[in-house]
C-alpha positions in Angstrom: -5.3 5.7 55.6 -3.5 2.0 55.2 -1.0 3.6 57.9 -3.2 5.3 60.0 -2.1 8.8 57.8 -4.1 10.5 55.5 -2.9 10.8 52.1 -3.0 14.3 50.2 -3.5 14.5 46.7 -2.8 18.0 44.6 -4.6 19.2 41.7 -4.8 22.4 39.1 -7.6 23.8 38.6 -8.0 25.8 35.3 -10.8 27.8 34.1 -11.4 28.1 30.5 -14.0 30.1 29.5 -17.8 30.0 30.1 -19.9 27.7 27.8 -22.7 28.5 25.8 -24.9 29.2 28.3 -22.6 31.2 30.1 -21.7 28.8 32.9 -18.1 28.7 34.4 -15.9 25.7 32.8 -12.8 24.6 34.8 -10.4 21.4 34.0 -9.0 19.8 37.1 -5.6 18.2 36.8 -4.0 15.5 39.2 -3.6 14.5 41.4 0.1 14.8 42.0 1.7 13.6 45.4 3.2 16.7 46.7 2.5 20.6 46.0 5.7 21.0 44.3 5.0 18.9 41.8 1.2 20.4 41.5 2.7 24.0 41.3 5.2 22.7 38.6 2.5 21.0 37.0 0.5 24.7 37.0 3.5 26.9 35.5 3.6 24.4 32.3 -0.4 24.5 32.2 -0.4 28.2 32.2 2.5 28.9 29.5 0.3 26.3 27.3 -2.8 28.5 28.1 -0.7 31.7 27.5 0.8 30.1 24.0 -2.1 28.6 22.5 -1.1 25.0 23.0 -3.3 24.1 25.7 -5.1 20.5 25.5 -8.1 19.7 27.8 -7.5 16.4 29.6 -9.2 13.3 27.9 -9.5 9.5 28.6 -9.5 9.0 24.6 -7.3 6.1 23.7 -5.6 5.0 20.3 -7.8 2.7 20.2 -11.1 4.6 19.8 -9.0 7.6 17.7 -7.9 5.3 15.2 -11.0 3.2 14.5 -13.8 5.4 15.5 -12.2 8.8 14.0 -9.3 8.5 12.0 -9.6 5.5 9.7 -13.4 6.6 8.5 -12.2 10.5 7.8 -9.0 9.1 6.2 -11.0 7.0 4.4 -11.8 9.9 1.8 -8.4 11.1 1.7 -6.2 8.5 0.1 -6.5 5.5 -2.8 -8.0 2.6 -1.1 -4.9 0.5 -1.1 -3.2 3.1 0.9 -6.1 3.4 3.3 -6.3 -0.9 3.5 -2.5 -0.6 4.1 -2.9 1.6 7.1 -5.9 0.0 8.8 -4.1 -3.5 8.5 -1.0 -2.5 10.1 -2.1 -0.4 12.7 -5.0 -3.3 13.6 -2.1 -6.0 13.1 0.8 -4.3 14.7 0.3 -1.7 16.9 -3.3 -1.6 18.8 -2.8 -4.7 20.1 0.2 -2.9 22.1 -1.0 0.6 22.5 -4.5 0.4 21.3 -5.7 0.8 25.2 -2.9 3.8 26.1 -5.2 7.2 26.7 -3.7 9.2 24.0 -2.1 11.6 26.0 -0.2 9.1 28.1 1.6 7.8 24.6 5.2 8.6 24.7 8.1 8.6 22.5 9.8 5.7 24.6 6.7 3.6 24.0 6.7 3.4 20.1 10.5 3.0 20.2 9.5 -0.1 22.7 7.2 -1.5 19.8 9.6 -0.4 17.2 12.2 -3.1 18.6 9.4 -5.4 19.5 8.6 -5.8 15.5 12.0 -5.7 14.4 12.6 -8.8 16.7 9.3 -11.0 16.7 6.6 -8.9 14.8 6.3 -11.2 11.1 2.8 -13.6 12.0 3.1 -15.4 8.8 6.4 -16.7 9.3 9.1 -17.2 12.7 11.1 -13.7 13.2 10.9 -9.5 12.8 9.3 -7.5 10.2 12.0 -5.5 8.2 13.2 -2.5 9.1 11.2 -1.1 5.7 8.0 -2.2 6.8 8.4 -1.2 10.7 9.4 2.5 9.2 6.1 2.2 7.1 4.0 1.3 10.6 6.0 4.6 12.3 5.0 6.9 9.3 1.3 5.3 9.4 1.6 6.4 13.5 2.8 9.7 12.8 0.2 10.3 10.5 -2.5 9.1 13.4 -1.2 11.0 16.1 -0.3 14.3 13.8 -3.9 14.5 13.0 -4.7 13.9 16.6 -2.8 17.0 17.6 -4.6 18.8 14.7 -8.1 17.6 16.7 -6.7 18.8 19.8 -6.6 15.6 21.8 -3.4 15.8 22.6 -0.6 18.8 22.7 2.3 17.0 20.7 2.8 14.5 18.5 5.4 11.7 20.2 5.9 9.7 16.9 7.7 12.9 16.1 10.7 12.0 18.5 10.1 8.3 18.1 13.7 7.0 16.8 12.1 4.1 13.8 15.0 1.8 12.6 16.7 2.7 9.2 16.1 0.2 6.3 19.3 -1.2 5.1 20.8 0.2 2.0 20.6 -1.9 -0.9 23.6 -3.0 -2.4 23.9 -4.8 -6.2 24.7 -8.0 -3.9 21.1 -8.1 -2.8 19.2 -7.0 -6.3 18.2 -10.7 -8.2 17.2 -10.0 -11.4 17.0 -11.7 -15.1 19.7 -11.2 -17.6 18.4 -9.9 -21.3 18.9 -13.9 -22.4 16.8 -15.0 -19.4 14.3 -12.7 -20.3 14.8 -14.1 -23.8 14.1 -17.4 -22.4 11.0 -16.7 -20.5 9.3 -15.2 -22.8 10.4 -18.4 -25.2 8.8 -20.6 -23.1 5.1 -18.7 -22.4 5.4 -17.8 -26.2 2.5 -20.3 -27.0 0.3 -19.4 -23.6 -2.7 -17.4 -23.3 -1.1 -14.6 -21.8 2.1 -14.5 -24.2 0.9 -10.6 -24.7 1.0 -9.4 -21.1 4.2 -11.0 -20.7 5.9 -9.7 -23.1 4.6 -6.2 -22.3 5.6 -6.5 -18.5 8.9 -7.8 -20.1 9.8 -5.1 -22.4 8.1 -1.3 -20.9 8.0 -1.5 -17.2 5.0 -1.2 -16.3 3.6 -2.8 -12.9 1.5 -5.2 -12.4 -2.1 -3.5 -11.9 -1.6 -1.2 -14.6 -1.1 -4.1 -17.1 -3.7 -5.5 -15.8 -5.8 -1.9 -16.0 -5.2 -1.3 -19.9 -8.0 -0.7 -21.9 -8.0 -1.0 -25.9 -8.5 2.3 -26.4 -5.0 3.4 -24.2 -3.2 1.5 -27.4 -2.1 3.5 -30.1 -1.2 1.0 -32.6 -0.9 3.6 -35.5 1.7 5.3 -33.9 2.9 2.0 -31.7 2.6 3.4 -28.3 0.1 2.7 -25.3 -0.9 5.6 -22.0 -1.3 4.0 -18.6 -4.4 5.9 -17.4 -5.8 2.6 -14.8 -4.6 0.5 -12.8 -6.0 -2.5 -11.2 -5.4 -3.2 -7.7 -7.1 -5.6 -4.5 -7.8 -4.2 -1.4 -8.8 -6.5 1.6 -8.5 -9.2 -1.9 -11.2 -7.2 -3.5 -10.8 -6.1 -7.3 -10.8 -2.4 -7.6 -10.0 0.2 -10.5 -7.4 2.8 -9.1 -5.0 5.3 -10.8 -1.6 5.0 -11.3 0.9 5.1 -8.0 2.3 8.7 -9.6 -1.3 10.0 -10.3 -0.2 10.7 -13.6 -0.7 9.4 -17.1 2.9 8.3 -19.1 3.3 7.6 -22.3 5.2 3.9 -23.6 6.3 3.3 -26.9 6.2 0.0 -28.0 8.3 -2.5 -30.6 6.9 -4.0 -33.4 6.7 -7.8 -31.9 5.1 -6.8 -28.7 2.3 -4.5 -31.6 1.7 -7.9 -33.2 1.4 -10.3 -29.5 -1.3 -7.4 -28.4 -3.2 -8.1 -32.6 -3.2 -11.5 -31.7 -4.6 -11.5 -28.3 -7.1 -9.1 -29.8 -8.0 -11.9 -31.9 -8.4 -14.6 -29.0 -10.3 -12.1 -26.7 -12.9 -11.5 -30.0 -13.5 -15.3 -30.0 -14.1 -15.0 -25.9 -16.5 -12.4 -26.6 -18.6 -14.3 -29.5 -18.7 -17.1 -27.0 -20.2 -15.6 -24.0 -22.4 -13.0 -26.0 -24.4 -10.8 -24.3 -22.9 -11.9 -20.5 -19.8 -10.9 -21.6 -18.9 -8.3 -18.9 -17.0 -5.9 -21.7 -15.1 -3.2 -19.9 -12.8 -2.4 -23.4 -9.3 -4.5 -21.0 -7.1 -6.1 -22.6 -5.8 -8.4 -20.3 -9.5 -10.1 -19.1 -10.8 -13.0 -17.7 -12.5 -15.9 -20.1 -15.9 -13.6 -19.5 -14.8 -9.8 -19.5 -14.3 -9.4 -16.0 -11.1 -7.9 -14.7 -8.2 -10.4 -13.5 -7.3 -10.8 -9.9 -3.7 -8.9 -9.5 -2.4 -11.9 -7.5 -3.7 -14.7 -9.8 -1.0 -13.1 -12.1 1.9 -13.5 -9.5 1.2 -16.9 -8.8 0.7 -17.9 -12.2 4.2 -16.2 -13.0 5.8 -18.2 -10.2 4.6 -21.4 -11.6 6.2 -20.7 -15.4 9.6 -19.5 -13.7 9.8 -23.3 -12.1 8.1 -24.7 -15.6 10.9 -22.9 -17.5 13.4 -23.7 -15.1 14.6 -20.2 -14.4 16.0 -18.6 -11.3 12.9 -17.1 -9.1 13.1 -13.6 -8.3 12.8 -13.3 -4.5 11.5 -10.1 -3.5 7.8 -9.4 -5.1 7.5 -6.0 -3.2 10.8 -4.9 -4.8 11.3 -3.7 -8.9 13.8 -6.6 -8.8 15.9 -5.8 -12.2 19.2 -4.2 -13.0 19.4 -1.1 -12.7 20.9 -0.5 -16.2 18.1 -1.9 -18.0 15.6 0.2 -16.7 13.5 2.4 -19.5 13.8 6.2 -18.9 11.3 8.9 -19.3 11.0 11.5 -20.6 8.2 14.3 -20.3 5.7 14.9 -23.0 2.6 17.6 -23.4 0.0 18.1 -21.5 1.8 16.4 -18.1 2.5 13.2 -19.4 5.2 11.1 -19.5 6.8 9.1 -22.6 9.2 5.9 -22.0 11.1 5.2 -24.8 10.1 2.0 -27.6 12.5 -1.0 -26.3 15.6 -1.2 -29.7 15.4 -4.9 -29.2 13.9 -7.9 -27.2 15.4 -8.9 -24.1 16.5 -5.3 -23.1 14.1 -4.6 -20.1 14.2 -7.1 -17.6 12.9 -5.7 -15.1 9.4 -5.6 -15.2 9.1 -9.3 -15.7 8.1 -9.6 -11.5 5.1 -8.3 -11.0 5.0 -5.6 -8.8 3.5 -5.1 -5.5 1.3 -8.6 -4.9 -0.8 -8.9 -1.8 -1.5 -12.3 0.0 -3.3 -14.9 -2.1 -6.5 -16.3 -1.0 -9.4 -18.0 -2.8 -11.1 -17.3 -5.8 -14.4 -17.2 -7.0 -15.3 -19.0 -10.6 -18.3 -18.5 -12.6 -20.3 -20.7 -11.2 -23.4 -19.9 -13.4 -21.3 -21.0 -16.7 -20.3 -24.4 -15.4 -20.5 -25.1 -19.3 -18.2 -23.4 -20.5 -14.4 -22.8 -20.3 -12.9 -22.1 -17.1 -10.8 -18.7 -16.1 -7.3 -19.1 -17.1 -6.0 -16.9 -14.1 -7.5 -17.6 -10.4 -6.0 -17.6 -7.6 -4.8 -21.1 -6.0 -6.6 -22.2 -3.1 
């Protein structure tokens, strides 16, 4: 009564049901400033009620649906990396905007807001926008959130599904970098003589990514009949170390040449003399590609390493590490085999597949642990840089 008038508020009042103890339950909604609106307000409520749409009110925000529901029963669902993926972005990128919205006041026009916001000014690690990729990624993770919200009944619709992301940019050969079959050549010249001569020449010459090189066991190598499985992968989540399954949940067959046969012999040999040397605290989990002491190599100790022989052999650096980065052309096909597999062609001669030379899919470096405990004794070959 600021005016010496009183103001009139209108609400709907809907009653839905009795509980269990047979007590009336109603929902008041309001208040809305003039009847009109309140009686408009009523008709929509009903034809909910009537079509089985209906959502109770509720002061639940993002917030509390994505950390306190969502993320823990999503947990269970997908391969940790996917999980850390969506916890990150959403924590990183969008509940610092939205997080305190009630879940039923989110609208379309909202996440298209944010949507711009990120294109323009959402990178933290360097000046500028996120890439019209990675702000798609974000919408999908949202629409994910808010589609299981709907499935909880929290709210009637999901908004993300009229949310208008931005389109990534087609690709076009002008933006693929990639290494020539005599830059390959040249590479794998030049870390001929390293400890991990092997695992380059097997990213080099079948295609496979990063963590699944890194995930090979012994007995996945066929060396009879000169072909490999990729059954493991080895991924970090949060930079933790964890065994996953390959990104197509599937096992595929590679064949493999007789020079990358005899750099896998040989690195069999150096890994035996590793093992005689730490004896029984040798943690032997059958990898191939191991640090100095059995344990399993950090995925991004690999990328940095590789960046630091690309400027040693003077070669041109690959830019994108989230990207295949090869030609096109040089890619190995498959082909299916029994029992669900799939079988990639043996390489006909060295210097053919380029592509796999990047390492695929790195997360952020941070600091490494050594083994503190064998001060002693030779170092790890492959940490990651502080």
């Amino acid at each position: 009564m600021a005016d010496g008038r009183t103001t009139t508020a209108w609400y709907v009042v809907i009653d839905i049901g009795r509980d269990r103890n047979g007590k009336r339950c109603q929902k008041w909604h309001g208040g809305f400033r003039t009847r009109k609106e309140a009686e408009a307000a009523r008709a929509k409520i009903v034809a909910d009620l009537n079509g089985g749409s209906y959502v109770a009110p509720t002061g639940t925000t993002l917030e509390q649906w994505v950390r306190d529901t969502w993320l823990p029963v999503t947990k269970s669902r997908v391969k940790p990396s996917t999980w850390d993926s969506y916890r990150r972005n959403l924590e990183l990128h969008v509940l610092p905007v939205l997080g305190q919205r009630p879940l039923q006041q989110i609208k379309p026009a909202m996440l298209d807001r944010l949507y711009a916001d990120l294109l323009e000014r959402g990178n933290h690690r360097e000046k500028g926008g996120l890439s019209a990729k990675t702000v798609r990624y974000i919408h999908t993770t949202v629409r994910k959130a808010l589609g299981d919200a709907v499935d909880a009944e929290l709210i009637a619709r999901n908004p993300a599904e009229r949310a208008k992301p931005p389109r990534p940019r087609a690709s076009t050969t002008k933006d693929l970098r990639f290494w020539e079959p005599d830059e390959l050549a040249r590479f794998l010249n030049h870390v001929a003589g390293s400890r991990l001569a092997a695992l380059w020449r097997l990213l080099g010459m079948t295609g496979m990514r990063r963590g699944e090189v890194l995930g090979l066991r012994w007995s996945d190598i066929d060396f009879d009949n000169a072909r490999l499985s990729v059954r493991h992968t080895i991924i970090s989540v949060g930079y933790v170390v964890q065994e996953s399954t390959p990104k197509t949940h599937q096992a595929r067959v590679i064949d493999l040449d007789q020079s990358t046969l005899d750099r896998l012999r040989s690195h069999r040999t150096l890994q035996d003399a590793d093992r005689n040397e730490w004896a029984d605290d040798y943690g032997d989990g059958d990898l191939v590609f191991a640090r100095e002491d059995g344990s399993p190599v950090h995925p991004d100790s690999i990328t940095q390493l590789f960046e630091r022989e690309i400027a040693r052999a003077e070669l041109k650096k690959i830019p994108s590490p989230r990207s295949p980065a090869h030609a096109r052309h040089h890619r190995p096909s498959c082909r299916r085999t029994g029992q669900g597999h799939q079988r990639t062609p043996r390489p006909r001669e060295p210097g053919v597949h380029a592509e796999a030379v990047r390492p695929r899919h790195p997360r952020n470096a941070g600091r490494g642990r050594s083994a503190d405990r064998h001060r002693g004794k030779r170092r790890s070959w492959a940490r990651p840089r502080d």
